[in-house]
C-alpha positions as CSV (number, residue, x, y, z in Angstrom):
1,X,119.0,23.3,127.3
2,X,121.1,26.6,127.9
3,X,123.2,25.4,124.9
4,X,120.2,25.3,122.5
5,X,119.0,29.2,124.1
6,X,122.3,30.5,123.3
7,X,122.5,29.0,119.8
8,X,118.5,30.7,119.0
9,X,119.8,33.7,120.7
10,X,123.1,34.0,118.3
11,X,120.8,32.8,115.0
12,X,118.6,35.7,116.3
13,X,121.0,37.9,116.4
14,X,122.6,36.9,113.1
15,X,118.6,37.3,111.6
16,X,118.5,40.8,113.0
17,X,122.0,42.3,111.6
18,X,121.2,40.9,108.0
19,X,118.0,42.8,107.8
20,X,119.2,46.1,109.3
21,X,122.2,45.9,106.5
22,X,120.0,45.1,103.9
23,X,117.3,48.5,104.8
24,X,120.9,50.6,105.2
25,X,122.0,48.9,101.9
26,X,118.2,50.2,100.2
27,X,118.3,53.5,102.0
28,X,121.9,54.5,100.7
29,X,121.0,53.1,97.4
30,X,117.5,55.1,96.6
31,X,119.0,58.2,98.1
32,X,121.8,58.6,95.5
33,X,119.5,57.8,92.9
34,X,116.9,60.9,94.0
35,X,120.2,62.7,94.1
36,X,121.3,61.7,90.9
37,X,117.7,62.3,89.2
38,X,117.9,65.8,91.2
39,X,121.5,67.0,89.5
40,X,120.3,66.2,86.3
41,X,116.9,67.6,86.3
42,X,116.3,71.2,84.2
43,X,119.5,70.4,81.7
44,X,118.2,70.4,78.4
45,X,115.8,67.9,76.4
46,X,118.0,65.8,74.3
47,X,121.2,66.3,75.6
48,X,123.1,63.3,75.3
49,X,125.4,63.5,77.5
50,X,125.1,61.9,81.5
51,X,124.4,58.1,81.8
52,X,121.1,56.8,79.9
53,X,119.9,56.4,83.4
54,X,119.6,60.0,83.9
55,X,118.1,60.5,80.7
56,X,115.1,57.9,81.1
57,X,114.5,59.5,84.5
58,X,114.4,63.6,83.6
59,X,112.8,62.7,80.3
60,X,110.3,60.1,80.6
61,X,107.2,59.8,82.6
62,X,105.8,57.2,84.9
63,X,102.7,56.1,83.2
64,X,100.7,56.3,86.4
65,X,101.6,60.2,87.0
66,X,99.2,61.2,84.1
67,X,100.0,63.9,81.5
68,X,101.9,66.1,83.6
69,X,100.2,69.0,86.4
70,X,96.7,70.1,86.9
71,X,97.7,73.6,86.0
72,X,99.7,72.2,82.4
73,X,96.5,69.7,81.2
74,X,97.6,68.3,78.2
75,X,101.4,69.3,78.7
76,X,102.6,65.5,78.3
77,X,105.9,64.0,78.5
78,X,106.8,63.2,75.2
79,X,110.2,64.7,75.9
80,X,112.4,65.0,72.6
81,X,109.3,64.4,70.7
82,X,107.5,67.0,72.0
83,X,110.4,69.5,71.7
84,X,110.8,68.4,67.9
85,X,106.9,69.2,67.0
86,X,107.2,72.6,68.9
87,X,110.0,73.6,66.4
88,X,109.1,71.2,63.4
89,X,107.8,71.8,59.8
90,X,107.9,75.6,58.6
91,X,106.7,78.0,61.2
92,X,104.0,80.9,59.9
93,X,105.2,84.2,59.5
94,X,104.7,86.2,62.7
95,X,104.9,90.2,62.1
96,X,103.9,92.8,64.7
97,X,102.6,96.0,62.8
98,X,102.4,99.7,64.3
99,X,102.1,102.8,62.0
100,X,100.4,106.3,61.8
101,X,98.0,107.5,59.5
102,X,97.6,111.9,59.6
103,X,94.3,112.3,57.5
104,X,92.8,115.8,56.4
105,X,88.9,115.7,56.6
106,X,85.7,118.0,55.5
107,X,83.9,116.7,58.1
108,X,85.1,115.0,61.8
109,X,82.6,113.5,63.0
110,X,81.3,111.6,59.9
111,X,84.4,110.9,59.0
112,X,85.3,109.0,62.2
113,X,82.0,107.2,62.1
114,X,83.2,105.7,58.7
115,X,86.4,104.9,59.7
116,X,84.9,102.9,62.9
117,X,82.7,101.0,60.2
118,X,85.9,100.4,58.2
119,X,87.8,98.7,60.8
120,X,85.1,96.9,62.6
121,X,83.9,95.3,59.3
122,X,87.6,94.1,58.8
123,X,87.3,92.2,62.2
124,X,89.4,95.0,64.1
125,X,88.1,97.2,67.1
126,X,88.8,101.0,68.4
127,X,91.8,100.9,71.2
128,X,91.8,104.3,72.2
129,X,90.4,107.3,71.0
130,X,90.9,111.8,72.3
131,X,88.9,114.4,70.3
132,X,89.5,118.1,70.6
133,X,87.6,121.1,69.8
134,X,89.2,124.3,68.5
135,X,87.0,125.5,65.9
136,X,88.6,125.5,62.6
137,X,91.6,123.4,64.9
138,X,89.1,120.8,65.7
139,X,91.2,117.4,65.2
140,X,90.7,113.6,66.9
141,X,93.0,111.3,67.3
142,X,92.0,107.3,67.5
143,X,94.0,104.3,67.4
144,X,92.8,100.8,65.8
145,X,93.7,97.4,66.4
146,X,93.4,96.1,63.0
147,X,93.7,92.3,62.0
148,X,97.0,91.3,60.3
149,X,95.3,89.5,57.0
150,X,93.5,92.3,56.9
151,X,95.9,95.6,57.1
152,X,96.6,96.8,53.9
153,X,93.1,96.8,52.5
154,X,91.8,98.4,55.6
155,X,94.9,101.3,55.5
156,X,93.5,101.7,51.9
157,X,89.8,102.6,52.7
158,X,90.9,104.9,55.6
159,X,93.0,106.9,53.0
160,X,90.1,106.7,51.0
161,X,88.2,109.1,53.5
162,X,90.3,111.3,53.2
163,X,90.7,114.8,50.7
164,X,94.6,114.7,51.9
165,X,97.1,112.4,53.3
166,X,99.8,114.6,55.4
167,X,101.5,111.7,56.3
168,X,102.0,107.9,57.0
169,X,104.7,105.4,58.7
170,X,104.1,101.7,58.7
171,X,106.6,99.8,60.9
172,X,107.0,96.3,61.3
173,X,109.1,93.6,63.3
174,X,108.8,89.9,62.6
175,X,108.8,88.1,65.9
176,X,108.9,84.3,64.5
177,X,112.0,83.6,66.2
178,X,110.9,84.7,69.8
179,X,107.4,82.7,69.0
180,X,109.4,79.7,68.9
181,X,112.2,79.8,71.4
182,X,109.7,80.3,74.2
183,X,107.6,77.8,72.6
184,X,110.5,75.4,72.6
185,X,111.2,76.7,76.4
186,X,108.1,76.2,77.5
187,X,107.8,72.3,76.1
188,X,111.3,72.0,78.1
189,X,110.0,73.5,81.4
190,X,107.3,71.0,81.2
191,X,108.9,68.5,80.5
192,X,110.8,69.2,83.4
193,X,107.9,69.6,85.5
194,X,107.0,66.3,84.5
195,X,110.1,64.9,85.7
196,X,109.9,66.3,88.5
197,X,106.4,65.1,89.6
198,X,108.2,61.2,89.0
199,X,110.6,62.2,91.1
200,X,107.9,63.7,93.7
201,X,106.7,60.2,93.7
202,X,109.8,58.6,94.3
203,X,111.6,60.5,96.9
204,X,111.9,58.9,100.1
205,X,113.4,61.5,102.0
206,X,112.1,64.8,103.4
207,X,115.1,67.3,102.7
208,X,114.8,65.5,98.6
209,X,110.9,66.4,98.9
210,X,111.6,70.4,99.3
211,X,114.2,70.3,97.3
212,X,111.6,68.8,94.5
213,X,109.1,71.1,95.7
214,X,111.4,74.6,95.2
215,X,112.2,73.7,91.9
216,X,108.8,72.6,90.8
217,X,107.6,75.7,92.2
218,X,110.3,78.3,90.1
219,X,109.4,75.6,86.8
220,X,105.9,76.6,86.9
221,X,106.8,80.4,87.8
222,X,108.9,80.4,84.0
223,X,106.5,78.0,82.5
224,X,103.5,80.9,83.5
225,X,106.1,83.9,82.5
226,X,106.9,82.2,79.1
227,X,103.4,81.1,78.3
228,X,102.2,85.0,79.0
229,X,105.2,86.4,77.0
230,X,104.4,84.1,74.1
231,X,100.6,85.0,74.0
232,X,101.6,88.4,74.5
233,X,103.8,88.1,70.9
234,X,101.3,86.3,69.2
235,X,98.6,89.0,70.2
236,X,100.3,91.8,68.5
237,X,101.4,89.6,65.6
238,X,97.8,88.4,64.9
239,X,95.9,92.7,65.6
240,X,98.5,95.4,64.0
241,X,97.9,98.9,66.3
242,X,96.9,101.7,64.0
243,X,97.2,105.6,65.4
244,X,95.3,107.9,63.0
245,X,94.9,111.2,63.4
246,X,92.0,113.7,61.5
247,X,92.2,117.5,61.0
248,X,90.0,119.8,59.7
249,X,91.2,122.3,56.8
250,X,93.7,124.7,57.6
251,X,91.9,128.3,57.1
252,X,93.1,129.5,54.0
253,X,95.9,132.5,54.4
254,X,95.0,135.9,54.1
255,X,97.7,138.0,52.0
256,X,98.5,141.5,51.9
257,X,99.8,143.0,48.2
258,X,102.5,145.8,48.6
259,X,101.7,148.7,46.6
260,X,104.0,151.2,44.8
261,X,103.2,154.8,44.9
262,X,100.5,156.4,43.8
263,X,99.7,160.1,43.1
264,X,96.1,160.0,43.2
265,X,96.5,158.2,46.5
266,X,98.7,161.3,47.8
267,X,96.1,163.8,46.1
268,X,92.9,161.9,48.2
269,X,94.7,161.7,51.6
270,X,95.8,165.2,51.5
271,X,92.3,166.5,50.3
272,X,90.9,164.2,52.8
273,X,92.9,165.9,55.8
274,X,92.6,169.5,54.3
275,X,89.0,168.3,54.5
276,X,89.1,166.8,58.6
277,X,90.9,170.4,59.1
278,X,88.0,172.3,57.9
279,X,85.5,170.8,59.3
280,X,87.8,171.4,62.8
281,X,88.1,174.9,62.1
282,X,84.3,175.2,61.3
283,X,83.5,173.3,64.3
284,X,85.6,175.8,66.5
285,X,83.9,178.6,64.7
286,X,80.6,177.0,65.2
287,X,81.1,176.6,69.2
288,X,82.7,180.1,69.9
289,X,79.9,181.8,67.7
290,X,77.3,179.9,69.8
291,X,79.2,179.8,73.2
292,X,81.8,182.5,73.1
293,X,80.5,185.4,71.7
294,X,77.9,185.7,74.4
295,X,81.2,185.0,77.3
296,X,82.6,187.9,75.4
297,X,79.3,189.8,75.7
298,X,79.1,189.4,79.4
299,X,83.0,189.6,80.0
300,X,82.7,193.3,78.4
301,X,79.5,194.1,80.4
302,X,81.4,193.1,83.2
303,X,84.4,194.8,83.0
304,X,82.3,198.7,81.8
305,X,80.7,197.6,85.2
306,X,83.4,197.5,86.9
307,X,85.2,200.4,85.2
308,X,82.3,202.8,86.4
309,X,82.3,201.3,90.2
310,X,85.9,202.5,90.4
311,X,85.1,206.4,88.8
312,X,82.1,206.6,91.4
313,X,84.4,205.3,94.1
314,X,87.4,208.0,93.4
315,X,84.9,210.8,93.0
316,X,83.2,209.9,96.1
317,X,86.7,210.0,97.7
318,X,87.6,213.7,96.8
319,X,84.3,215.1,97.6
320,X,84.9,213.3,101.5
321,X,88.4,214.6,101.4
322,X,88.7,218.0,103.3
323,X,89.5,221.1,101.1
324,X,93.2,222.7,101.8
325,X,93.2,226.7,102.2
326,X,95.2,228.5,100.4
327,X,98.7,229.9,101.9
């Protein structure tokens, strides 16, 4: 009996050891393969180098994960295929358009009511706009976003409004290239992000689920950055910005003629001061006869006055004065 306990006891044991072995064996196994999925993922789509392990893992897609994040509907994991229809067949001609237009107007305001009705029938609207009055200065400045099919007819009939053109500068910069490098980066990062939701799936371990996690997190961060950059080109390819700028006429100049000399211009400015000098000296004559002559009355009054207070006064004096006998 004791031999038959031993012998269950030691097949027990034996039972034990082969299953502990065999979960270290799957452990060991599935973490270097999360590793291995984890060092390749983010290199690029189509590389062929790495074991075709790797490659099946970063670039296809478990068929129960879907079509890739909530945020990225539609994104798929088509992996090189979907890389090779981003950047496939001839791309359309992307051109980012800014220019001036300086116009000279009769009238402002009309004038920038057409000009509204010329871009708005073209499918373009008013950006900005900054009027200023200064009388014959007057001048407003508005700038148009202006639809690219439609740019040169509609620069046409605003130069048609005007009576002069001062000035104009159209510049351009085709952005075709940059249109399809980030489209190409952004069918890489989610391609990646794709991958990385499989590998989400599959990890086992907690320190491989944050590591998963961090870089799925900065993958959607440049797939959000790239999408915006890219919608951001194509908006200023597909509306061209317009500045124009009306004035008002410019006052016309007034100009002064040089003359050479002239005798009969000598002759009527001196007979015109001889003139101004008569009429000064009547004018004095005019004001003593009426104001002087009767000061000069009353000044000689005065002084014959005066003349006969001083007589009285000496003879006044000698008759006071007592008389001096004779030696």
């Amino acid at each position: 009996m004791n031999d038959e306990t031993g012998r269950g006891y030691a097949s027990l044991g034996v039972v034990v050891v082969v299953i502990i072995a065999a979960m270290a064996f799957v452990l060991f196994f599935s973490g270097n393969q999360v590793s291995t999925i984890l060092s390749t993922v983010g290199s690029s789509i189509g590389d062929s180098t790495g074991d075709s392990g790797s490659r099946v893992d970063t670039q296809g897609q478990d068929p129960a994960s879907g079509s890739g994040s909530g945020g990225t509907a539609g994104s798929g994991s088509g992996g090189n295929g979907q890389v090779a229809d981003a950047v496939s067949g001839p791309p359309a001609l992307l051109i980012v358009r800014t220019g001036t237009l300086e116009l000279e107007v009769q009238s402002l305001g009309a004038t920038i009511a057409s000009a509204a009705d010329v871009v708005t029938s073209a499918g373009g609207y008013l950006s900005a706009s900054n009027e200023t009055a200064a009388g014959d200065k007057a001048s407003a400045t508005v700038v148009y976003r202006i639809p690219a099919a439609a740019w040169d007819a509609t620069v046409a009939r605003l130069r048609g409004l005007a009576t002069i053109v001062r000035h104009q500068q159209v510049d351009t910069e085709e952005v075709t290239g940059q249109v399809i490098d980030l489209g190409a980066r952004i069918a890489n990062l989610r391609a990646t992000e794709a991958a990385l939701q499989t590998i989400m799936a599959r990890a086992t371990k907690i320190s491989d689920v944050l590591d998963v996690q961090k870089q799925l997190t900065t993958t959607r961060g440049e797939i959000e950055r790239s999408v915006a950059d890219k919608a951001a080109l194509e908006g200023r390819a597909a509306y061209g910005s317009l500045k124009v700028t009306f004035n008002l006429p410019a006052p016309a100049a007034v100009t002064t003629v040089q003359k050479g000399w002239d005798p009969a211009t000598d002759v009527d400015q001196a007979t015109g001061k001889l003139i101004k000098l008569g009429q000064r000296a009547t004018s004095a004559g005019i004001f003593l006869a009426i104001v002087g002559l009767p000061l000069l009355i009353a000044g000689t009054i005065g002084l014959v006055v005066a003349w006969q207070l001083y007589r009285l006064g000496r003879w006044v004096l000698r008759r006071r004065s007592p008389e001096i006998a004779p030696g």
